[in-house]
C-alpha positions as CSV (number, residue, x, y, z in Angstrom):
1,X,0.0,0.0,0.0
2,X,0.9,3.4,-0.6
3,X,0.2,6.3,1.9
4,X,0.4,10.1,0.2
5,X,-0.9,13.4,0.9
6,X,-2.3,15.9,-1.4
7,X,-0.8,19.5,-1.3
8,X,-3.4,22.6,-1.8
9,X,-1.7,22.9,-5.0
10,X,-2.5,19.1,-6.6
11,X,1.0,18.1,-5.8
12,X,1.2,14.8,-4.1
13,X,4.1,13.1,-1.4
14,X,4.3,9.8,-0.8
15,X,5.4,9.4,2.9
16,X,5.0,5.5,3.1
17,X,5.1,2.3,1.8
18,X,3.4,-0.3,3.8
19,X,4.6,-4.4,3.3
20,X,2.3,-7.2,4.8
21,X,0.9,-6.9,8.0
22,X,0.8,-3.1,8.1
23,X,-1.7,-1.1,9.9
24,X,-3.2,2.0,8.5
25,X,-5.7,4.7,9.5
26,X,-5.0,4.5,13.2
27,X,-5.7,8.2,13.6
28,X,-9.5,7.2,14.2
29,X,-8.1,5.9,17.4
30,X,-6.9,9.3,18.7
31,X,-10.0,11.0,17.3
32,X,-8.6,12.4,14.0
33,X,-12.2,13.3,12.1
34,X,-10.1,14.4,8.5
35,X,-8.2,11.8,6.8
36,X,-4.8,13.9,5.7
37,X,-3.2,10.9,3.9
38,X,-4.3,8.5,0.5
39,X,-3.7,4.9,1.0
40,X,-3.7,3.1,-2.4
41,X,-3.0,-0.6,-3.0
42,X,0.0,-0.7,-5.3
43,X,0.0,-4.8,-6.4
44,X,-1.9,-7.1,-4.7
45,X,-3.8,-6.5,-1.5
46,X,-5.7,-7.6,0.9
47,X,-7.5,-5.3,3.3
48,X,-9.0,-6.2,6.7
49,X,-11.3,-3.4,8.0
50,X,-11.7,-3.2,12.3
51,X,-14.3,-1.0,13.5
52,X,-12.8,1.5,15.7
53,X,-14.9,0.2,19.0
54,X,-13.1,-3.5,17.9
55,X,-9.7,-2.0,18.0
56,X,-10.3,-0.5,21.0
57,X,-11.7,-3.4,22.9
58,X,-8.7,-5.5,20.9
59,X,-5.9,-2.5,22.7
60,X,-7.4,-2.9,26.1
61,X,-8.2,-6.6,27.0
62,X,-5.6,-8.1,24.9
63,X,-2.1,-7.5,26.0
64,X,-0.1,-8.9,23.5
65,X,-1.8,-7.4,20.7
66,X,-1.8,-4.3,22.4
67,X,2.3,-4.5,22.6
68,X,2.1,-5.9,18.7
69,X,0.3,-2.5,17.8
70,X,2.3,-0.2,20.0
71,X,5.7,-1.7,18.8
72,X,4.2,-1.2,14.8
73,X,3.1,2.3,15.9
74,X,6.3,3.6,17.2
75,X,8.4,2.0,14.6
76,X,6.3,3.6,12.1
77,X,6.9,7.0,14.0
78,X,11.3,6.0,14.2
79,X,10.9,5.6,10.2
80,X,8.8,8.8,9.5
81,X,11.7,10.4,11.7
82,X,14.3,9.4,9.7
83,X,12.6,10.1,6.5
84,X,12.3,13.9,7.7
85,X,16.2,13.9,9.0
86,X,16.7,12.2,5.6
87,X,14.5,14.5,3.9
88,X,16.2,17.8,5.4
89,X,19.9,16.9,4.9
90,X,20.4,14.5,2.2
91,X,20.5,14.6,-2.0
92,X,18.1,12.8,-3.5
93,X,20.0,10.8,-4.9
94,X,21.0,9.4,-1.8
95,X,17.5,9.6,-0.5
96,X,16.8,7.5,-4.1
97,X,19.1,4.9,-3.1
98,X,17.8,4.7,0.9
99,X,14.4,4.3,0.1
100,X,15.0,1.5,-2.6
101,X,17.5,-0.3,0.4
102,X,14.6,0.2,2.5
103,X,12.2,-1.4,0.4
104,X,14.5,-4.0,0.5
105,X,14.5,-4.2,3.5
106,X,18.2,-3.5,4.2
107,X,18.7,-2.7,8.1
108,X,15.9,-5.1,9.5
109,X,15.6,-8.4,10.7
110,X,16.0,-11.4,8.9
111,X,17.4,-11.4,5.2
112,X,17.0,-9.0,2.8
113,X,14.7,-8.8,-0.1
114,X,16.6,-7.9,-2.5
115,X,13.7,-8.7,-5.4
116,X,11.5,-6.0,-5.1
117,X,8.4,-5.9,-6.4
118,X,7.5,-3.5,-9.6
119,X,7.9,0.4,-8.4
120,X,7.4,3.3,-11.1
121,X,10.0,5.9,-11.1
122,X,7.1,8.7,-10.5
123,X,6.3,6.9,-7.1
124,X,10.3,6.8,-6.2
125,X,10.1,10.4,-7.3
126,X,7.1,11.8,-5.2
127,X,8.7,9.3,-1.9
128,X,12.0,11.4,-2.3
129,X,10.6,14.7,-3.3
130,X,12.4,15.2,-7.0
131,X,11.5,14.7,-10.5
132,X,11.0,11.5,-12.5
133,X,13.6,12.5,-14.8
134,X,16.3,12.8,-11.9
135,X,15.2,9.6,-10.6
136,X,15.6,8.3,-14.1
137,X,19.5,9.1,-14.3
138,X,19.8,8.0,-10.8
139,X,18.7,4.6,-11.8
140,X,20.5,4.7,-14.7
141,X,23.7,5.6,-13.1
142,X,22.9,3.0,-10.1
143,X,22.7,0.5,-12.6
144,X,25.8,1.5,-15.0
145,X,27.7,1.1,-11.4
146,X,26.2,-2.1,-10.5
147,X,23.8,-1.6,-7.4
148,X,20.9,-2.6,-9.2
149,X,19.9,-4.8,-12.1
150,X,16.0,-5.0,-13.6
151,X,15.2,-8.4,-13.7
152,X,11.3,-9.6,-15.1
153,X,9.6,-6.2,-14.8
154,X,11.2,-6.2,-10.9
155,X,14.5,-4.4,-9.5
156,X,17.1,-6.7,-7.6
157,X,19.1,-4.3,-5.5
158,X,22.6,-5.1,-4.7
159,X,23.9,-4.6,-0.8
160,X,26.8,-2.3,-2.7
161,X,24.1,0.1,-2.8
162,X,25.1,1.4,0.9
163,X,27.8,2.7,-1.0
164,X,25.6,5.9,-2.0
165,X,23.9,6.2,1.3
166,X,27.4,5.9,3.6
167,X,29.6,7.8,1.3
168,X,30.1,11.6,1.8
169,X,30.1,13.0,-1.8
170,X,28.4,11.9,-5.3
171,X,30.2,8.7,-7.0
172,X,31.2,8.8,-10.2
């Protein structure tokens, strides 16, 4: 799923990109009335609704879940943190190559997936705030330097790609 936000001016943000098991509009549980962000379902999806009172009931009388959802909750907050850090002080092509590491999922648990799904280069542009065409010479240039490959329609991206995100200055 994909979360974005509309500006005033028609321009959209994508601030998220949710994997299996996510949760999404939560802000009914703190009495948010106006829905601020978009979710849209960007391959495959499937979509349980819970009825706020449910959720509720769920948070209060059942204690592991509650942790589950509190966990999810502030990770979610860490990662919208980092995007704003990353966001405010990075290039985007840098922010290019951390957001396709962490749709990988470089950096958590587990082994990576370094086949990632289908992802236009518009949505990688409106997740780091540039232009498709700069995303476009990004990828081309990632590619030409061997930190990703295109493979059935997919992107495989290569652990070298840490290169962009750790070094100081633009590689050649």
């Amino acid at each position: 799923m994909k979360l974005s936000v509309l500006s005033g001016h028609g321009q959209e943000a994508v601030v998220a990109l949710l994997g299996a098991g996510s949760f999404l509009g939560e802000g009914c549980l703190t009495g948010q009335r106006v829905r601020t962000a978009t979710a849209t379902a960007v391959g495959l999806s499937v979509v349980t609704r819970i009825e706020q009172r449910e959720m509720l009931h769920a948070l209060h009388e059942q204690h592991s879940f509650s942790t589950f959802f509190i966990r999810h909750v502030l990770l979610r907050n860490l990662r919208v943190e980092a995007d704003l850090v990353d966001q405010l002080f990075n290039s985007s092509e840098k922010r290019l190559a951390r957001a396709l590491l962490l749709i990988a999922h470089y950096g958590n648990q587990g082994k990576p997936k370094t086949d990632i799904p289908k992802i236009s280069q518009e949505t990688l542009a409106e997740m780091i705030g540039t232009t498709r065409a700069r995303v476009s010479s990004f990828m081309n240039k990632f590619r030409r330097l061997g930190f990703i490959d295109y493979n059935n329609g997919g992107l495989k991206v290569h652990s070298s790609l840490l290169r962009i995100v750790l070094h100081d200055g633009p590689l050649s």
